[in-house]
PQR file of N, CA, C, O and H, with PARSE charges and radii, in Angstrom:
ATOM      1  N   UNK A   1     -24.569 -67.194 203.955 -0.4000 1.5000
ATOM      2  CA  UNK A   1     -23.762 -68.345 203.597 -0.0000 2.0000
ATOM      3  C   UNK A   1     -24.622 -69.611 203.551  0.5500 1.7000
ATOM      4  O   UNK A   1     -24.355 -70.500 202.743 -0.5500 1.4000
ATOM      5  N   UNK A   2     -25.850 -69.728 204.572 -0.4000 1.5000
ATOM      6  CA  UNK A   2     -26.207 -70.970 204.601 -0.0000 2.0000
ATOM      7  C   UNK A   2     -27.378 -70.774 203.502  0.5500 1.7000
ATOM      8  O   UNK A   2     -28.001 -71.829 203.387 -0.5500 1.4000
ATOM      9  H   UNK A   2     -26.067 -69.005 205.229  0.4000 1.0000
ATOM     10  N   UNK A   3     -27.828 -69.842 202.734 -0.4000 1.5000
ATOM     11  CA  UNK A   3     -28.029 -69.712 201.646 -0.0000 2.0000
ATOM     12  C   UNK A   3     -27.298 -70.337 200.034  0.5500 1.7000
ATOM     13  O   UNK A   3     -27.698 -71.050 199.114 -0.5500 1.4000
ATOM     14  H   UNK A   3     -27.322 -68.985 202.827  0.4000 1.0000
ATOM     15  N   UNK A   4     -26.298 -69.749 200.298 -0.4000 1.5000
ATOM     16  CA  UNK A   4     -25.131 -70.715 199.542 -0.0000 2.0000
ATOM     17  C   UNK A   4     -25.043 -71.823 199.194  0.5500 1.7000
ATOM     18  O   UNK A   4     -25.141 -72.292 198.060 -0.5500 1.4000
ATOM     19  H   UNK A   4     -25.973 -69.170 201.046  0.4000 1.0000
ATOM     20  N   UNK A   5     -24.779 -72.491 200.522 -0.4000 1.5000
ATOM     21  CA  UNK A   5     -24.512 -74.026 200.864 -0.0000 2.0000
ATOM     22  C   UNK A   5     -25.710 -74.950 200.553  0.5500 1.7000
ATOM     23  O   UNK A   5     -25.380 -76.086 200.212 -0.5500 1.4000
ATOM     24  H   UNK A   5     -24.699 -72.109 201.443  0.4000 1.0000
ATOM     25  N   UNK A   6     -27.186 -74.663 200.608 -0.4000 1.5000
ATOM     26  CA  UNK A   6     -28.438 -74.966 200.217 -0.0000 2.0000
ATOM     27  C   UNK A   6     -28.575 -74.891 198.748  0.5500 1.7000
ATOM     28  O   UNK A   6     -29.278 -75.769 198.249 -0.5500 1.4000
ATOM     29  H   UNK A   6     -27.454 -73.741 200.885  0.4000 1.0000
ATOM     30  N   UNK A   7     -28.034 -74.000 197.938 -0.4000 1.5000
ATOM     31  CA  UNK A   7     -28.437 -73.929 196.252 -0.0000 2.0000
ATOM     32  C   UNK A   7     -27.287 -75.050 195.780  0.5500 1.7000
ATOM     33  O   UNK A   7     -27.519 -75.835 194.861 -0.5500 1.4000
ATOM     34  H   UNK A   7     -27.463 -73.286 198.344  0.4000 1.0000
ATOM     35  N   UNK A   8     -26.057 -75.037 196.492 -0.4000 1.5000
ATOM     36  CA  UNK A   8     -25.075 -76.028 196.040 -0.0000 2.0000
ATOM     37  C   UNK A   8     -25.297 -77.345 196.659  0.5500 1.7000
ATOM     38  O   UNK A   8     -24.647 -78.310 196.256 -0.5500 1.4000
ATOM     39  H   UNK A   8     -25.869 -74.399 197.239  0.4000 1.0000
ATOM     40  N   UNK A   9     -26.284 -77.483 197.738 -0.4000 1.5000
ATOM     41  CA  UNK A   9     -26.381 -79.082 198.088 -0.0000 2.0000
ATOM     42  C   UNK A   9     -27.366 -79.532 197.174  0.5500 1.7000
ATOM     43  O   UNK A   9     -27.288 -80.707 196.815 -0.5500 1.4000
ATOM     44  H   UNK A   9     -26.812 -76.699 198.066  0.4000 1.0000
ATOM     45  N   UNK A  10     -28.764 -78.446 196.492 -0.4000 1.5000
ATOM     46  CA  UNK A  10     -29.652 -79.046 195.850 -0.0000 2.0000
ATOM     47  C   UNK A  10     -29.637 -79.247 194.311  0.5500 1.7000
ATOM     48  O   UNK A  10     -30.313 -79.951 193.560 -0.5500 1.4000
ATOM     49  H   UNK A  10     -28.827 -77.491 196.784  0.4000 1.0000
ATOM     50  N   UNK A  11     -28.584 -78.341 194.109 -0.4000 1.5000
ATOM     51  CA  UNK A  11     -28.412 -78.299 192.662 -0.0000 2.0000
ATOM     52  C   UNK A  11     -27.153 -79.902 192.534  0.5500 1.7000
ATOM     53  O   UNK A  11     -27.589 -80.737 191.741 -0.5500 1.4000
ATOM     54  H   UNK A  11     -28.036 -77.769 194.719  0.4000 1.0000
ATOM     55  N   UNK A  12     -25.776 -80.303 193.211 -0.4000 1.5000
ATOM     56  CA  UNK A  12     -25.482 -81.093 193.309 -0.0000 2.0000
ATOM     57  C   UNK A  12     -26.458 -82.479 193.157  0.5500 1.7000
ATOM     58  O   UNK A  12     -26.409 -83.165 192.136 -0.5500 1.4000
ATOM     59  H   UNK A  12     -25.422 -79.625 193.855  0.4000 1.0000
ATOM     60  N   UNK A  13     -27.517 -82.865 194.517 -0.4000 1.5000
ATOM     61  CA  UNK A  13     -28.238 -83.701 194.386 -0.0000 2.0000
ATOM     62  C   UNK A  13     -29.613 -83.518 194.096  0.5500 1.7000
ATOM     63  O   UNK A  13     -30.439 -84.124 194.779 -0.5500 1.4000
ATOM     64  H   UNK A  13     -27.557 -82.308 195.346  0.4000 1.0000
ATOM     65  N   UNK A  14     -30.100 -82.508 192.859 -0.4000 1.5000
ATOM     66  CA  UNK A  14     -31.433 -82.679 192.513 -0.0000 2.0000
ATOM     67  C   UNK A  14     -32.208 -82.895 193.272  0.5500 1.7000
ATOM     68  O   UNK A  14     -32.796 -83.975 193.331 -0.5500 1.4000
ATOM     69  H   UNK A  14     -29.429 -82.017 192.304  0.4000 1.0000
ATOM     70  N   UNK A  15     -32.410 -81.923 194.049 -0.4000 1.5000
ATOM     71  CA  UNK A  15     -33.967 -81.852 194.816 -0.0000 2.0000
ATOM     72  C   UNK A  15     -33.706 -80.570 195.180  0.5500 1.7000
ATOM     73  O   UNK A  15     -32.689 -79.920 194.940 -0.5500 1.4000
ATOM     74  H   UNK A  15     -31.932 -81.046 194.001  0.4000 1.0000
ATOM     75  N   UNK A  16     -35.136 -80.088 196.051 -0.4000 1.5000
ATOM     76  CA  UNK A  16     -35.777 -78.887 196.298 -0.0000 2.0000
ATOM     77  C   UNK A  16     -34.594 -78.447 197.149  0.5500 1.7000
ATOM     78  O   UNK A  16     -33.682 -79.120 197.631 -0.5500 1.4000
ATOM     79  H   UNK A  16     -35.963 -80.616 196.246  0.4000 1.0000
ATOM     80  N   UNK A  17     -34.892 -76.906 197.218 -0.4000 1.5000
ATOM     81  CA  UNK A  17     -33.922 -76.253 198.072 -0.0000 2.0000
ATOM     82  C   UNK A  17     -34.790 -76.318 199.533  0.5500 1.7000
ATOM     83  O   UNK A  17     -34.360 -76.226 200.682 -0.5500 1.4000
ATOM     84  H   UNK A  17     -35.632 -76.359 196.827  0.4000 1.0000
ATOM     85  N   UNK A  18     -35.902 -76.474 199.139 -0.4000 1.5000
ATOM     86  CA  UNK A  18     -37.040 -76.311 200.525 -0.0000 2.0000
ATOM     87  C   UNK A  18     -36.743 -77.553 201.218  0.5500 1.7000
ATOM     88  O   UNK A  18     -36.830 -77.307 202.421 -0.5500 1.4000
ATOM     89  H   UNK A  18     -36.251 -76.549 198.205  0.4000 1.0000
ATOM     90  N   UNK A  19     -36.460 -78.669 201.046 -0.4000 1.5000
ATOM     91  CA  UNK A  19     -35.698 -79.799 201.793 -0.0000 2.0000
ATOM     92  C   UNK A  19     -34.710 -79.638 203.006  0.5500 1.7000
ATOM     93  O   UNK A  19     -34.917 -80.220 204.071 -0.5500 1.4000
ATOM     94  H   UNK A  19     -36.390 -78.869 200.069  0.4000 1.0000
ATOM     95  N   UNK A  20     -33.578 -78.786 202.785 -0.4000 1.5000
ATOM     96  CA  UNK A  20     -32.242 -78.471 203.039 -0.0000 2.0000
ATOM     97  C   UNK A  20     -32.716 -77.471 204.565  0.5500 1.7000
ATOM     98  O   UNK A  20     -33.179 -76.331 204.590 -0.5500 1.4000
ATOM     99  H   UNK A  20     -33.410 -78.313 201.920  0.4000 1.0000
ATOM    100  N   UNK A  21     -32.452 -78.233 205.524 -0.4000 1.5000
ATOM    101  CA  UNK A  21     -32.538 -76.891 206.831 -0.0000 2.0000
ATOM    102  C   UNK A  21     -31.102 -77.262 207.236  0.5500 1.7000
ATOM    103  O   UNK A  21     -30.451 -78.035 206.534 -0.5500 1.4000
ATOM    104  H   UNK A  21     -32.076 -79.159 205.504  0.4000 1.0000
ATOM    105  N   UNK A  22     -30.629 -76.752 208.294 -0.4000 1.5000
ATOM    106  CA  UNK A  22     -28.983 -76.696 208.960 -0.0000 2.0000
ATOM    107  C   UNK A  22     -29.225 -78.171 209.895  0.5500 1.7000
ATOM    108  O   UNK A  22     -28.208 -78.690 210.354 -0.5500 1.4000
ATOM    109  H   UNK A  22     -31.158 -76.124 208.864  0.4000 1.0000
ATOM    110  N   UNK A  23     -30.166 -78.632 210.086 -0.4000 1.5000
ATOM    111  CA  UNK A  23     -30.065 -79.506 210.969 -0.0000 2.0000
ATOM    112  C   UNK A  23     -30.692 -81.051 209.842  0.5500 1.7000
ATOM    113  O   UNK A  23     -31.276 -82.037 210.292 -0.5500 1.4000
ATOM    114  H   UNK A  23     -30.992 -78.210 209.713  0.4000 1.0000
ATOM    115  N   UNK A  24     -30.338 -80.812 208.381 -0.4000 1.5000
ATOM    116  CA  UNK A  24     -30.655 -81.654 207.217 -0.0000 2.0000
ATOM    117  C   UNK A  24     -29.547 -82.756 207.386  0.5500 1.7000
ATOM    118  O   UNK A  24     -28.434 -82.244 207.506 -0.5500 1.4000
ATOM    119  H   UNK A  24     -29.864 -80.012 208.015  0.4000 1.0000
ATOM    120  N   UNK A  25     -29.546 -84.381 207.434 -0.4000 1.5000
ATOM    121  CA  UNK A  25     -28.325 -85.010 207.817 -0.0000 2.0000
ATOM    122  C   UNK A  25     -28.370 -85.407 205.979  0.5500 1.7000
ATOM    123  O   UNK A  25     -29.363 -85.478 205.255 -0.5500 1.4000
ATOM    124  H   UNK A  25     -30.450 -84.797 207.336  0.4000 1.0000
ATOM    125  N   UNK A  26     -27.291 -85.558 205.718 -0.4000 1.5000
ATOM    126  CA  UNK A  26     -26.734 -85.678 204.394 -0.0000 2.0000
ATOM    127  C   UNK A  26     -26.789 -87.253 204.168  0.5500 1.7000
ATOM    128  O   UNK A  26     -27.024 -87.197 202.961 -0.5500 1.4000
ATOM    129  H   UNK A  26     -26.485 -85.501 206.306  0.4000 1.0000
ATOM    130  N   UNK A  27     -26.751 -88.413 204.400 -0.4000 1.5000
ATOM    131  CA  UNK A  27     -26.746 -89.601 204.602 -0.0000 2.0000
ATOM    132  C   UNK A  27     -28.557 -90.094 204.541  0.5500 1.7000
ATOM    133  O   UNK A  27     -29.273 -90.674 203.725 -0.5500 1.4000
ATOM    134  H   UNK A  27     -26.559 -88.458 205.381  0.4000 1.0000
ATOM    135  N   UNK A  28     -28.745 -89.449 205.963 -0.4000 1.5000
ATOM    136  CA  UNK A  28     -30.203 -90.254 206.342 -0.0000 2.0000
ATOM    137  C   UNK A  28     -31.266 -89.135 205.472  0.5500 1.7000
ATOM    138  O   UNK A  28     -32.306 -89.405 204.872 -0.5500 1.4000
ATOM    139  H   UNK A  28     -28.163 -88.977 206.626  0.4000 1.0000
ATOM    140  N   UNK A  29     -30.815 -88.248 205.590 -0.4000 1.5000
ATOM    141  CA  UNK A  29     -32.263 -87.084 204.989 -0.0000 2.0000
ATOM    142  C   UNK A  29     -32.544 -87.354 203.332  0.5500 1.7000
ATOM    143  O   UNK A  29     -33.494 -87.733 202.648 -0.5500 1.4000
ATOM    144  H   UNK A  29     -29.970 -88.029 206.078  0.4000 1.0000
ATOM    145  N   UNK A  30     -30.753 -86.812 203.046 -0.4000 1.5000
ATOM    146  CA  UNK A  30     -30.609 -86.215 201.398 -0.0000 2.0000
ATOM    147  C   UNK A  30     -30.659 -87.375 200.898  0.5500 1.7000
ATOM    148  O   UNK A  30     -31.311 -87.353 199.854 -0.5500 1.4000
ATOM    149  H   UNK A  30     -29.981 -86.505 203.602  0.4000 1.0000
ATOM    150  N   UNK A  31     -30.040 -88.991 201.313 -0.4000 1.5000
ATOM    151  CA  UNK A  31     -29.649 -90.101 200.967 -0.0000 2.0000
ATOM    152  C   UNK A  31     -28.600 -90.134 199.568  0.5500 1.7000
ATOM    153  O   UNK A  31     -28.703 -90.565 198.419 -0.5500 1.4000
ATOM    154  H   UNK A  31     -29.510 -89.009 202.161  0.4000 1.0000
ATOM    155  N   UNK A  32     -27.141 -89.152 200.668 -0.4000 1.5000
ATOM    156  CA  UNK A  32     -26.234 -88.691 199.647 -0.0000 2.0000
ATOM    157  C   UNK A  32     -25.385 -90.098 199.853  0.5500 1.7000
ATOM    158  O   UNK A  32     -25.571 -90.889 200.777 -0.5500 1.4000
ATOM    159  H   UNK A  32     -27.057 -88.801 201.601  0.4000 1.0000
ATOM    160  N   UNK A  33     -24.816 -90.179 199.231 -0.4000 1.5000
ATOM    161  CA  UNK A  33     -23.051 -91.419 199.505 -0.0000 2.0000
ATOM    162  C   UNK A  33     -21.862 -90.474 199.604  0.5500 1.7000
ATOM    163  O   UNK A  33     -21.754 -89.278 199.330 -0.5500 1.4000
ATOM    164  H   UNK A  33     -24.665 -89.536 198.480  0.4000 1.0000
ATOM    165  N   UNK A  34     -21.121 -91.249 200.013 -0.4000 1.5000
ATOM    166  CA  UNK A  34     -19.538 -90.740 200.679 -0.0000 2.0000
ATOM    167  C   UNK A  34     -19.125 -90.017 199.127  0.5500 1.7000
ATOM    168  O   UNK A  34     -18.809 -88.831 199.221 -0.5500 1.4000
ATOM    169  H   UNK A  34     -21.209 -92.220 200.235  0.4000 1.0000
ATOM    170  N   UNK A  35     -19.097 -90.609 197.721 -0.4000 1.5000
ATOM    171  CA  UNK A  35     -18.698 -89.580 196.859 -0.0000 2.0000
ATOM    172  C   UNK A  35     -19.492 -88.243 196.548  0.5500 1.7000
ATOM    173  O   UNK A  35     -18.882 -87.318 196.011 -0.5500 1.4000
ATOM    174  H   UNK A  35     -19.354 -91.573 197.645  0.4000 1.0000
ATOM    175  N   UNK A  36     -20.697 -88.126 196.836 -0.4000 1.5000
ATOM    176  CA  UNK A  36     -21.866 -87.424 196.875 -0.0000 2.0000
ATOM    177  C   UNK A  36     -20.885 -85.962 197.867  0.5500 1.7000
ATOM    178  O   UNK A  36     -20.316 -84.939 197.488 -0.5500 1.4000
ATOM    179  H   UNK A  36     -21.192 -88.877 197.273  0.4000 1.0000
ATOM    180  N   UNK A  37     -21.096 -86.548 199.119 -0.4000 1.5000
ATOM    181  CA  UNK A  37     -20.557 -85.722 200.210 -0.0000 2.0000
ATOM    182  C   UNK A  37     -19.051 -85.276 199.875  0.5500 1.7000
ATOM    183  O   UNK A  37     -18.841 -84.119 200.242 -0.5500 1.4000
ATOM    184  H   UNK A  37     -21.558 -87.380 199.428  0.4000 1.0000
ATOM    185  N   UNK A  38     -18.017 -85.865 199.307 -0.4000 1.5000
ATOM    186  CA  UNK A  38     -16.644 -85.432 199.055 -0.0000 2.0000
ATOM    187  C   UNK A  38     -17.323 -84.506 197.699  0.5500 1.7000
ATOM    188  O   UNK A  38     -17.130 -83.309 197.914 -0.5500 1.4000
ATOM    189  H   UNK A  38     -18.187 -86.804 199.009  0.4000 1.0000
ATOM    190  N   UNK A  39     -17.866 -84.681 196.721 -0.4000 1.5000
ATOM    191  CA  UNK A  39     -17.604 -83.588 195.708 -0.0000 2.0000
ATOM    192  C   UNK A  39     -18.329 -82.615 196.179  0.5500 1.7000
ATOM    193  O   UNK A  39     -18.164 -81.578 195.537 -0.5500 1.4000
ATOM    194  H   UNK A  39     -18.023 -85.653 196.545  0.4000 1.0000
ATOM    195  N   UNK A  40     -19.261 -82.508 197.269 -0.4000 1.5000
ATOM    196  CA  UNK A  40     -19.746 -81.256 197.692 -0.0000 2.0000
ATOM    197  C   UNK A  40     -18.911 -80.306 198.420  0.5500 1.7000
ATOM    198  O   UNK A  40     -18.990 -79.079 198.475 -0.5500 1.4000
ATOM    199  H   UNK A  40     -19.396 -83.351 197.791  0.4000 1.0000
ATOM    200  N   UNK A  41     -17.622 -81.591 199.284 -0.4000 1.5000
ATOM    201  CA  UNK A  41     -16.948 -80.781 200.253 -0.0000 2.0000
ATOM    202  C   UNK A  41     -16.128 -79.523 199.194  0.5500 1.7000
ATOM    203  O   UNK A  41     -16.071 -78.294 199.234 -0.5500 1.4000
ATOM    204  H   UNK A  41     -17.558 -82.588 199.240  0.4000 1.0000
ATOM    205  N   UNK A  42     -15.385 -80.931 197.975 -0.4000 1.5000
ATOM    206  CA  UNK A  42     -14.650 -79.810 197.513 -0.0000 2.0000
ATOM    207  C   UNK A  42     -15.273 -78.731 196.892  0.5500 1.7000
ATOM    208  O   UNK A  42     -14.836 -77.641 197.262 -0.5500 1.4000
ATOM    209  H   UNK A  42     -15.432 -81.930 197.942  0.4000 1.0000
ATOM    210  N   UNK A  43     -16.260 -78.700 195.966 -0.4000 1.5000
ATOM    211  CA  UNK A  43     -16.891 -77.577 195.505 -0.0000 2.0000
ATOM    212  C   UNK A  43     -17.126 -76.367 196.889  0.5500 1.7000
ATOM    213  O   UNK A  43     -16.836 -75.192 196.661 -0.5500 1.4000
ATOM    214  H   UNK A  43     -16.615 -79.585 195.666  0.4000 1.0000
ATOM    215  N   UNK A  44     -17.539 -76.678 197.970 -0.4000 1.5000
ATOM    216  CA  UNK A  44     -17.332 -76.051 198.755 -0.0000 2.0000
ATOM    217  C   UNK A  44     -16.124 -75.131 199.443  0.5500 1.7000
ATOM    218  O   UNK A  44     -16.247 -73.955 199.785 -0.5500 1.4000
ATOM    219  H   UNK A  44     -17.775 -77.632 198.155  0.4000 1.0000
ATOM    220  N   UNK A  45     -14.956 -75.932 199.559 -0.4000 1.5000
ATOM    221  CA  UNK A  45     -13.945 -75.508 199.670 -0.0000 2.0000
ATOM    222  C   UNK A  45     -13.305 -74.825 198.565  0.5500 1.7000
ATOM    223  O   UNK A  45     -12.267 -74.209 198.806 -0.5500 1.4000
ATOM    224  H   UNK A  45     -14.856 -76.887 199.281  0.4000 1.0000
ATOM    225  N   UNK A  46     -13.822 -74.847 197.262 -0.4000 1.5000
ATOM    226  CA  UNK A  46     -13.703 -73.943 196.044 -0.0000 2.0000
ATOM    227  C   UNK A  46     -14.389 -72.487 196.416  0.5500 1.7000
ATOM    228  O   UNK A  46     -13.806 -71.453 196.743 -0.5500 1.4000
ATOM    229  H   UNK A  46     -14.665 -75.348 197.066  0.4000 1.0000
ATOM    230  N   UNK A  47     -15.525 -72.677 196.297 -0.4000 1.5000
ATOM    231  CA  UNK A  47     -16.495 -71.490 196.759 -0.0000 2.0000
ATOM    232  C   UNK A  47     -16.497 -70.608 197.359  0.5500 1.7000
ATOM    233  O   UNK A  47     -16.968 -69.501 197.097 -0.5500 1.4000
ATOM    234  H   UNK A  47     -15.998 -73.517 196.031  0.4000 1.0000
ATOM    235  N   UNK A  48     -15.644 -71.185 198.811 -0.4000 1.5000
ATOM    236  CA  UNK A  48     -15.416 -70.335 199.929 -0.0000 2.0000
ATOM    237  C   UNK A  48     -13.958 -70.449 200.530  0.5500 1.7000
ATOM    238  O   UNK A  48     -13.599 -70.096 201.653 -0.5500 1.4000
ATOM    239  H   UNK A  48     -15.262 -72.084 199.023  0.4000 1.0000
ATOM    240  N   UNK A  49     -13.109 -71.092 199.406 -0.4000 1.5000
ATOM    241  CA  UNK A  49     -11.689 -70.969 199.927 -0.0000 2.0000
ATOM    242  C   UNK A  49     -11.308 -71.389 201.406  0.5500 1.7000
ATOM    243  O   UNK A  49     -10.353 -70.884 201.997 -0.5500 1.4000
ATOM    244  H   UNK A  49     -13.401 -71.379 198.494  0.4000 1.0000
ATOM    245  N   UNK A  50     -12.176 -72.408 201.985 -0.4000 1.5000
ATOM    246  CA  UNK A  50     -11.421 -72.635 203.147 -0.0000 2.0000
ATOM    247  C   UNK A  50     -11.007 -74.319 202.803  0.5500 1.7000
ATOM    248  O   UNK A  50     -11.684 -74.745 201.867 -0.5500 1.4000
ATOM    249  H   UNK A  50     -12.951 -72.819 201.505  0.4000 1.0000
ATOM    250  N   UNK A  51     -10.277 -75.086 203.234 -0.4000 1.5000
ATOM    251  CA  UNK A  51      -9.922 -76.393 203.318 -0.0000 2.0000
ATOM    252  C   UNK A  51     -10.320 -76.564 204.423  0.5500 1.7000
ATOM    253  O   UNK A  51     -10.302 -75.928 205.477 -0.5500 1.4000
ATOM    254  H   UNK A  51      -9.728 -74.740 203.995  0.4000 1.0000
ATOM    255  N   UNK A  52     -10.948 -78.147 203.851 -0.4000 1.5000
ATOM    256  CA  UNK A  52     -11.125 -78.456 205.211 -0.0000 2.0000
ATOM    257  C   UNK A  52     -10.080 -79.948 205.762  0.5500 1.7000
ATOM    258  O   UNK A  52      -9.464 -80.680 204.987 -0.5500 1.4000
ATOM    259  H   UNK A  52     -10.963 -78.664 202.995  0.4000 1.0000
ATOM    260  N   UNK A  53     -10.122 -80.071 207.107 -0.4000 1.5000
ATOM    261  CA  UNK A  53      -8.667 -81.316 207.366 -0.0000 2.0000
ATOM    262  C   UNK A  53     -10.221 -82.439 207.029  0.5500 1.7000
ATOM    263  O   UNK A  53     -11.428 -82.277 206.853 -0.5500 1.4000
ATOM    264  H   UNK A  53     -10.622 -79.477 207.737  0.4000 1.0000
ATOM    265  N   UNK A  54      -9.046 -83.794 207.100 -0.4000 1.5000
ATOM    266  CA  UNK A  54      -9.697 -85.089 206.936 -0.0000 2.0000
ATOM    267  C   UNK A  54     -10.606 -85.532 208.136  0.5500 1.7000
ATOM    268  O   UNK A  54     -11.622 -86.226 208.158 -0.5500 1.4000
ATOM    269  H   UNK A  54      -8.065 -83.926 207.243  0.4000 1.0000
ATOM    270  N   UNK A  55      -9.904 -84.904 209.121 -0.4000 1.5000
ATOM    271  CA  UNK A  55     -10.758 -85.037 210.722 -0.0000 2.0000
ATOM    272  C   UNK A  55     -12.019 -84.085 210.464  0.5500 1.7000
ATOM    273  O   UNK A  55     -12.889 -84.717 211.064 -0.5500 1.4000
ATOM    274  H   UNK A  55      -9.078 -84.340 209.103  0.4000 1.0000
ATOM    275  N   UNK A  56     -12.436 -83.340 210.119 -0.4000 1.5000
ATOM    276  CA  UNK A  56     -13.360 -82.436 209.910 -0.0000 2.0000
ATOM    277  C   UNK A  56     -14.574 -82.805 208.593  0.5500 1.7000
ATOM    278  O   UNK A  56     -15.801 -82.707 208.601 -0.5500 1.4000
ATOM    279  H   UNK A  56     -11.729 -82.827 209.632  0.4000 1.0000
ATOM    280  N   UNK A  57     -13.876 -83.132 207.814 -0.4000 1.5000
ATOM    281  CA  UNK A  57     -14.494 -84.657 206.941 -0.0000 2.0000
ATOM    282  C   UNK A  57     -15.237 -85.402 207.546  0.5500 1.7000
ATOM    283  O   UNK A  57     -16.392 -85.493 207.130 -0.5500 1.4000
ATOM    284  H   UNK A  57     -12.879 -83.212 207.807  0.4000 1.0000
ATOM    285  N   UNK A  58     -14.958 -85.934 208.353 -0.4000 1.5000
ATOM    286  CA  UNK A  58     -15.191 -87.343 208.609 -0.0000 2.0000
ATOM    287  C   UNK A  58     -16.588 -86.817 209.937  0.5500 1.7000
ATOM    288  O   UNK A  58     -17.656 -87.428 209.928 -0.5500 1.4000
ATOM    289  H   UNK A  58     -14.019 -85.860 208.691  0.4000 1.0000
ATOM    290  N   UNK A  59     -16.405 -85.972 210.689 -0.4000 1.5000
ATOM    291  CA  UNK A  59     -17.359 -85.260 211.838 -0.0000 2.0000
ATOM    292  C   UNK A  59     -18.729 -84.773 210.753  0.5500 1.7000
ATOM    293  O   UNK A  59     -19.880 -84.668 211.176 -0.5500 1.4000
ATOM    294  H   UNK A  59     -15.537 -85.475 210.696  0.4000 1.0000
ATOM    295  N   UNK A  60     -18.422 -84.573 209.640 -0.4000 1.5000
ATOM    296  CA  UNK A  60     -19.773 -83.750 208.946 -0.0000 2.0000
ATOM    297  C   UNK A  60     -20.573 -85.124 209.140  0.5500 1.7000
ATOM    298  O   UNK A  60     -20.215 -86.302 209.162 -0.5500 1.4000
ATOM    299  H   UNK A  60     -17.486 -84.658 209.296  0.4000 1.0000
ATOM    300  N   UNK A  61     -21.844 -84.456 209.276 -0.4000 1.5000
ATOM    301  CA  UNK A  61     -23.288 -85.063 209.378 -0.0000 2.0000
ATOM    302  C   UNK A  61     -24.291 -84.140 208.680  0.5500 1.7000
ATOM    303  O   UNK A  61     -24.839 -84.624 207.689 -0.5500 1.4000
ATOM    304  H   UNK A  61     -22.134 -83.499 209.258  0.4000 1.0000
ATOM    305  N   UNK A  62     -24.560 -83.130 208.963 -0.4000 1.5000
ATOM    306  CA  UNK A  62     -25.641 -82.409 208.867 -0.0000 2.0000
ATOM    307  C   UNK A  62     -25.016 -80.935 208.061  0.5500 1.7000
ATOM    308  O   UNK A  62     -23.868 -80.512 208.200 -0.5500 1.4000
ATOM    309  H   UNK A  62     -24.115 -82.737 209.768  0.4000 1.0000
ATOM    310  N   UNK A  63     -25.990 -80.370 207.288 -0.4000 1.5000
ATOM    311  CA  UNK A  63     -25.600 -79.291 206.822 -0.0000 2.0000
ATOM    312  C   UNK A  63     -25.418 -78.113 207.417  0.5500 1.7000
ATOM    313  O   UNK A  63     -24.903 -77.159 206.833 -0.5500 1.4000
ATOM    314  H   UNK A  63     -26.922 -80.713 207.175  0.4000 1.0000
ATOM    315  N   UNK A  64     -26.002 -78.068 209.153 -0.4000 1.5000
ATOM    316  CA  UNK A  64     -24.957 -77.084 209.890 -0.0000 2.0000
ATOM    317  C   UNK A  64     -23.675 -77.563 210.420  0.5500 1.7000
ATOM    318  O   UNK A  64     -23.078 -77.035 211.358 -0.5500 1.4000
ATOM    319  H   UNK A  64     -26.420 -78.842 209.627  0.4000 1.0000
ATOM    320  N   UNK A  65     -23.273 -78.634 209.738 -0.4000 1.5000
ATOM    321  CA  UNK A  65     -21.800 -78.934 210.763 -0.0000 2.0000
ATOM    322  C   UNK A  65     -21.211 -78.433 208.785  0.5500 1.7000
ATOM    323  O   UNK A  65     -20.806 -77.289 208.992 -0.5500 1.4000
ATOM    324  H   UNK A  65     -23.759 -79.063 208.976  0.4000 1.0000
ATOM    325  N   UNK A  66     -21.133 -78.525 208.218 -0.4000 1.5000
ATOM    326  CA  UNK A  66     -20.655 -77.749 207.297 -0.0000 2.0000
ATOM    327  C   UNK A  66     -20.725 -76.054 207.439  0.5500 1.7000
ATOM    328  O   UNK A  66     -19.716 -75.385 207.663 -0.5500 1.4000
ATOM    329  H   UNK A  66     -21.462 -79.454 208.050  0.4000 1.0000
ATOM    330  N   UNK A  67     -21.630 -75.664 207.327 -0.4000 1.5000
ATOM    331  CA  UNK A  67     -21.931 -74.505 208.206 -0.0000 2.0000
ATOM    332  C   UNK A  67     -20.576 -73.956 209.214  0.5500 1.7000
ATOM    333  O   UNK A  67     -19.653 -73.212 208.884 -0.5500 1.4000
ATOM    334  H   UNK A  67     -22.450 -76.207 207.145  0.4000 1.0000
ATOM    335  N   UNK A  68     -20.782 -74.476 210.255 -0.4000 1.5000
ATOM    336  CA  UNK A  68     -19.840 -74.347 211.217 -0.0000 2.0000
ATOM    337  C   UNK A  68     -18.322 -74.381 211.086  0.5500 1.7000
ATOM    338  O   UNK A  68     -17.583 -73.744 211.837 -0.5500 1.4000
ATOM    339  H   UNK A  68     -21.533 -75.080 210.523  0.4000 1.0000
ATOM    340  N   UNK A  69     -17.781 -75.366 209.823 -0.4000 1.5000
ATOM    341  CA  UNK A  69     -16.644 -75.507 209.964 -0.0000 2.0000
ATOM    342  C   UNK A  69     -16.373 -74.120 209.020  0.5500 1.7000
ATOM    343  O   UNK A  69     -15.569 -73.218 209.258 -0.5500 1.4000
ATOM    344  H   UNK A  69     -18.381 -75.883 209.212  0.4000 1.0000
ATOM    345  N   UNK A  70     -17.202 -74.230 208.000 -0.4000 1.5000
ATOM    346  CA  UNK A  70     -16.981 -72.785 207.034 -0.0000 2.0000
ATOM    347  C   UNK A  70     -16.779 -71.615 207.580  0.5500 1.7000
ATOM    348  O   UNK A  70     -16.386 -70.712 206.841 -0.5500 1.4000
ATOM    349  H   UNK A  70     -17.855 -74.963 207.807  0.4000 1.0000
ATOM    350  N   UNK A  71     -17.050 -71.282 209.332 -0.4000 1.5000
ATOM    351  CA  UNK A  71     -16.870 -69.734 209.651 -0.0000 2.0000
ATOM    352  C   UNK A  71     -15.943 -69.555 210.301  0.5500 1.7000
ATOM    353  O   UNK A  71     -15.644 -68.413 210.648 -0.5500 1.4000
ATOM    354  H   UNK A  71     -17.370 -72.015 209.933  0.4000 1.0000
TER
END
C-alpha cells in the first residue's frame, strides 16, 4: 500500500518517488498546500475506498499518518 500512496503523491506533485518515505511531511518536505493535500486525500479515498472524517484530515502531516488511517 505504501507503495501506492508514493506513485500517487509523486505523480500528483511532480517529483521523484525516491523523495517520499512514511515519515515525508507533506507541507514542510513536499511543499504541498491545503488544495494539494485535499485532492490527494480524495483520490485516495477513491483508490482505496475508505473515507476519511474531517478530524482525520486535519491530524495528516506525514505520509505515514495517511498510511495509518488507510488500514
Amino acid at each position: 500500500m505504501l507503495e501506492k500512496i508514493k506513485g500517487m503523491i509523486a505523480d500528483a506533485l511532480m517529483i521523484d518517488e525516491s523523495e517520499i518515505t512514511e515519515g515525508t511531511r507533506f507541507i514542510e518536505d513536499l511543499h504541498a498546500d491545503s488544495l494539494d493535500i485535499v485532492q490527494l486525500i480524495i483520490a485516495m479515498e477513491r483508490e482505496f475506498g475508505k473515507r476519511f472524517s474531517d478530524e482525520e484530515i486535519a491530524k495528516i502531516k506525514t505520509v505515514g499518518d495517511v498510511l495509518t488511517y488507510l488500514k
